[in-house]
C-alpha positions as CSV (number, residue, x, y, z in Angstrom):
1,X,155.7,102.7,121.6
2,X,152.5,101.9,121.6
3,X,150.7,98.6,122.7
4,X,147.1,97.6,121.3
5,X,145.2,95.2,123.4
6,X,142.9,92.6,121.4
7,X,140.9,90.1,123.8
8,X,139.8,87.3,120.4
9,X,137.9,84.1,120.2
10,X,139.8,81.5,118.6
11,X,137.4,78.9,117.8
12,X,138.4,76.9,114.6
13,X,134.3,76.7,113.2
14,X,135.4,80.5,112.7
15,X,137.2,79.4,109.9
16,X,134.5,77.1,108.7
17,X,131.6,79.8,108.6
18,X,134.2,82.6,106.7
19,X,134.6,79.7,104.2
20,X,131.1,78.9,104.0
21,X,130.1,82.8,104.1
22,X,128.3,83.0,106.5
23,X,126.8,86.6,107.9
24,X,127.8,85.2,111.7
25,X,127.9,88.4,114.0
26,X,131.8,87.6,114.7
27,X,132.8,87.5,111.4
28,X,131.5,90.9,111.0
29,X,133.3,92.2,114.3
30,X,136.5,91.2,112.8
31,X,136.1,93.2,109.8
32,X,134.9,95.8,111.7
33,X,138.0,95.6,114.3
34,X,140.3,95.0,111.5
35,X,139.1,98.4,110.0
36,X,139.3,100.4,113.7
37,X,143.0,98.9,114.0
38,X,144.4,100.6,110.7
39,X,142.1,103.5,110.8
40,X,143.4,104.8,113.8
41,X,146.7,104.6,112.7
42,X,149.0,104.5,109.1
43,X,151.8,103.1,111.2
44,X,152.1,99.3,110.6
45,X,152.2,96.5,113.5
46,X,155.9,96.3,114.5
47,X,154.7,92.7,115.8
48,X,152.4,90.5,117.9
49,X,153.0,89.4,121.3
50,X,150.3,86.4,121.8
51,X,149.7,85.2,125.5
52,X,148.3,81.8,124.6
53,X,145.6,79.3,126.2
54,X,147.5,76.8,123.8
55,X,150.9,76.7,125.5
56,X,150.4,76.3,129.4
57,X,154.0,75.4,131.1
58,X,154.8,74.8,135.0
59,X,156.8,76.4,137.0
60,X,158.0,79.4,134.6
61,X,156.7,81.3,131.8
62,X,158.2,80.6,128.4
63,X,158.5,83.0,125.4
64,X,159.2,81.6,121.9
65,X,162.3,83.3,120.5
66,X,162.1,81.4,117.2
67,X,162.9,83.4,113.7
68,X,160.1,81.8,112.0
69,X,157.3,79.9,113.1
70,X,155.1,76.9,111.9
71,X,151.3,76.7,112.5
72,X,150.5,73.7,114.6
73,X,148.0,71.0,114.0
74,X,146.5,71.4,117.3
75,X,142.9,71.1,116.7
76,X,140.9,68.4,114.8
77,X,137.4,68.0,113.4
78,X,136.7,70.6,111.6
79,X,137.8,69.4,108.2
80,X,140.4,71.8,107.5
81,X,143.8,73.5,108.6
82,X,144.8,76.8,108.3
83,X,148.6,77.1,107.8
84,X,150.0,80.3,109.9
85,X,153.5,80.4,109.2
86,X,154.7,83.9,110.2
87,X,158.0,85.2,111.4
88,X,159.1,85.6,114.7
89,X,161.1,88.1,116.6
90,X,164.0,87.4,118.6
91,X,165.4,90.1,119.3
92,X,161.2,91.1,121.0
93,X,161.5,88.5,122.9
94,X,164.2,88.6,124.6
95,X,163.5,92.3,125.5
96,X,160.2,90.7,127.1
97,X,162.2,88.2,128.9
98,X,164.6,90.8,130.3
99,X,161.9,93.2,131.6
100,X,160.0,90.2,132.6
101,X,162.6,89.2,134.8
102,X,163.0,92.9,136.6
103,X,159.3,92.2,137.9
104,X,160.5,88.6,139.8
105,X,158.7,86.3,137.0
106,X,161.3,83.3,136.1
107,X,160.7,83.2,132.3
108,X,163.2,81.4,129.9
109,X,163.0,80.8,125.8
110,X,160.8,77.7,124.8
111,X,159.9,76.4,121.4
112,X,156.1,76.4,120.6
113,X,155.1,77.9,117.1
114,X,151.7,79.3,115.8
115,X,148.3,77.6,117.7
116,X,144.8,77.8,116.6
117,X,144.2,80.3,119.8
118,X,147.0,82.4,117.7
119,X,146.5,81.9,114.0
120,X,142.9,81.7,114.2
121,X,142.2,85.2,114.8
122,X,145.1,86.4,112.9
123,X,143.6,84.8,110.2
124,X,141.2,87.7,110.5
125,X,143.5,90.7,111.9
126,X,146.7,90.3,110.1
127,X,145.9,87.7,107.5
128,X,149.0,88.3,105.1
129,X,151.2,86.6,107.6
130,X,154.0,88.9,107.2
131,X,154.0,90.6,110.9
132,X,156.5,89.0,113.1
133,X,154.4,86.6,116.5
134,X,156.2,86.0,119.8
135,X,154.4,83.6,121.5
136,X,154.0,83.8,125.0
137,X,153.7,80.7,127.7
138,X,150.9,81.1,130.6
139,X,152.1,79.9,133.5
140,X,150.8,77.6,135.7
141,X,152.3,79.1,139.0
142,X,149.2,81.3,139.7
143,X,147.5,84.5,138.7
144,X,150.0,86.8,140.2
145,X,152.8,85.5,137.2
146,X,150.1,87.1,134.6
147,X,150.1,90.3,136.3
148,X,153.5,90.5,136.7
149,X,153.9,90.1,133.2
150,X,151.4,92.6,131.9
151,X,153.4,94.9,134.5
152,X,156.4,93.9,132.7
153,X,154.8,95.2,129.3
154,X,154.9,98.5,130.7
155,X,157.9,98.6,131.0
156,X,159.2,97.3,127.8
157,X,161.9,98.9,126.2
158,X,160.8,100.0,122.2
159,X,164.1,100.2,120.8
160,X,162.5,101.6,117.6
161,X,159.3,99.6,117.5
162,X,156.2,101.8,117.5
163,X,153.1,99.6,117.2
164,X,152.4,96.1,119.0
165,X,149.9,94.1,119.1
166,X,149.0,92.1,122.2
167,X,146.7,88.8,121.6
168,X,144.5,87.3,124.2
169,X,141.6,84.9,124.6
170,X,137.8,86.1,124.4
171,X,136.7,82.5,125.5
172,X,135.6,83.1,128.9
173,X,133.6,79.8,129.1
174,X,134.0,76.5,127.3
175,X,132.3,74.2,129.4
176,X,132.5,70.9,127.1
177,X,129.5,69.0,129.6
178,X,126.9,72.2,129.1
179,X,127.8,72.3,124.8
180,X,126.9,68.1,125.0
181,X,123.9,68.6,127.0
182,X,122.6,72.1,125.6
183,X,121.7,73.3,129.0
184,X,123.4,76.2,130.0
185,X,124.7,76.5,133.9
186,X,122.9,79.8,135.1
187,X,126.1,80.3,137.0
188,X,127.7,80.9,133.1
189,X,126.0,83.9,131.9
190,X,125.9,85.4,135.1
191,X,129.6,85.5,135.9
192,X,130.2,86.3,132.1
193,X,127.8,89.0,132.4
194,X,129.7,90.5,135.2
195,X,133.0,90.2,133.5
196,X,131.5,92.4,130.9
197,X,130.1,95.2,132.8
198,X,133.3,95.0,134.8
199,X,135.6,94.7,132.1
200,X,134.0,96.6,129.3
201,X,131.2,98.8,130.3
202,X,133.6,101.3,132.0
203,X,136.5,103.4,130.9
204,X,138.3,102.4,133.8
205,X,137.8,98.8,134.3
206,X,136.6,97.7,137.8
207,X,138.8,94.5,138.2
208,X,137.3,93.6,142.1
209,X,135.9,90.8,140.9
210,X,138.5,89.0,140.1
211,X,139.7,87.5,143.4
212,X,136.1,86.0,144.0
213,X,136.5,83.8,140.6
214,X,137.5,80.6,142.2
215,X,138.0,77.4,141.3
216,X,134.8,76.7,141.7
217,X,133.6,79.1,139.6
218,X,136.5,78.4,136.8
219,X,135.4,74.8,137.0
220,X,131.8,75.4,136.0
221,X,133.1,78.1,133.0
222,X,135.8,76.2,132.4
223,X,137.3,78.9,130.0
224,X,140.9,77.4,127.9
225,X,143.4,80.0,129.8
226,X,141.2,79.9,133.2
227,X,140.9,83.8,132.8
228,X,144.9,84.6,133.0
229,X,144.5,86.7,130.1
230,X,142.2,88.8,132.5
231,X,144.9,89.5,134.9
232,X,147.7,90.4,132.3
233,X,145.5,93.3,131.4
234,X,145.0,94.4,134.7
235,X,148.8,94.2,135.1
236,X,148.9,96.3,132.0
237,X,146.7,98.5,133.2
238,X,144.3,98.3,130.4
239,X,141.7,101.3,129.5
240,X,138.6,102.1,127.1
241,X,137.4,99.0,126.7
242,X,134.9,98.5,123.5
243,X,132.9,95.1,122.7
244,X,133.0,94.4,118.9
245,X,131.0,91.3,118.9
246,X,129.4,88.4,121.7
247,X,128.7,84.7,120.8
248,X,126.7,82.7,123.8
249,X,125.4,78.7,123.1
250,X,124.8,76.8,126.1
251,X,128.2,76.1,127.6
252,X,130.5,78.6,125.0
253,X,130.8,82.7,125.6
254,X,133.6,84.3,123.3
255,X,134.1,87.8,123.0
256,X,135.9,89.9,120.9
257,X,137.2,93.1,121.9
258,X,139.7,95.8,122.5
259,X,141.2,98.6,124.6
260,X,142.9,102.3,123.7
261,X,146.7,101.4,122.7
262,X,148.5,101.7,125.8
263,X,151.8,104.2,125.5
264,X,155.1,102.6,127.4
């Protein structure tokens, strides 16, 4: 089995400038991504597991078990919803829940549905709906649960699935104060400049960095998932890493990108 690793913004104005057809850079490295994905391979996506800013729980990591899901109205402003009603997959999930346990994580089932942070970039990657989502919880309980669980991907069971995609956040800084002022912290574009030459400017990422990103420093980037989504693919072991597109206004760096498909 393979799993494909996709690191996507999830901004809802994404949907505003398709509809509007715009020529924005990020539009075009979804098209472009979209292409790679089935290019590479004829065999279709099995399903997507989606780690998601949107769902942040205490004490445990939940997975959404549901048979079908329903997009949430999570976001507002923007003049529009996109409904995102795919499937789900049960009998997924609790495969992740079993081999998330073996690793120490306490994970149980939880009901969430389809966020923006999911159904916004699907919208652009998968956008016929039909490809069963299990949404996944980030836990509260400290960095080490994300790694534990991108371990725990490793050591999924396939049980006749061949192709999965795995969904993270590209925003690595929203900082609501900088956007409102239009001043940019120089402490912004230097840490996401790092994170990028760590991350994606080597085959084999360098992820050393990572215990110097402190509060202080997640404070001031202030990114939706506080860069969990970072250690689940170091716990996955994540290689190849390759930048499709970059979006930087004072206060707002989102990234989309992937990594080879990672055999388990």
């Amino acid at each position: 089995m393979e799993i494909w690793p996709v690191m996507a913004p999830h901004s809802p104005d994404l949907l505003s400038s398709w509809k509007a057809g715009s020529d924005r850079e990020m539009l075009g490295g979804f098209v472009k991504l979209r292409q790679e994905l089935f290019s590479r391979s004829s065999e279709p996506f099995s399903a997507v597991i989606a780690y998601t800013p949107g769902w942040q729980t205490r004490h445990v990591t939940l997975v959404d078990a549901a048979p079908e899901h329903c997009s949430s109205r999570d976001f507002a402003g923007f003049g529009h919803h996109y409904q995102y009603d795919p499937p789900g997959d049960p009998v997924l999930a609790r495969r992740m829940m079993a081999s998330a346990r073996t690793r120490g994580i306490s994970v149980a089932e939880g009901i969430h549905g389809v966020d923006h942070a999911i159904s916004v970039p699907l919208f652009f990657l998968l956008p016929e709906g039909v490809t069963p989502v299990v949404p996944v919880s980030q836990s509260l309980s400290g960095v080490r649960q994300a790694s534990l669980l991108g371990e725990s991907l490793r050591k999924l069971e396939s049980n006749g699935l061949k192709r999965l995609l795995l969904l993270v956040s590209g925003v690595w800084s929203q900082n609501p104060l900088e956007m409102a002022k239009g001043q940019e912290d120089p402490l912004i574009p230097r840490w996401t400049e790092r994170i990028m030459k760590s991350v994606l400017e080597r085959e084999i990422p360098d992820w050393s960095f990572l215990p110097e990103v402190g509060r202080e420093i997640l404070d001031r980037l202030d990114p939706p998932g506080r860069l969990r989504e970072l250690h689940l693919l170091k716990g996955l072991d994540v290689r190849g890493g390759r930048l499709w597109a970059k979006e930087r206004i004072p206060g707002l760096v989102q990234i989309l990108a992937s990594f080879e498909p990672v055999i388990v």
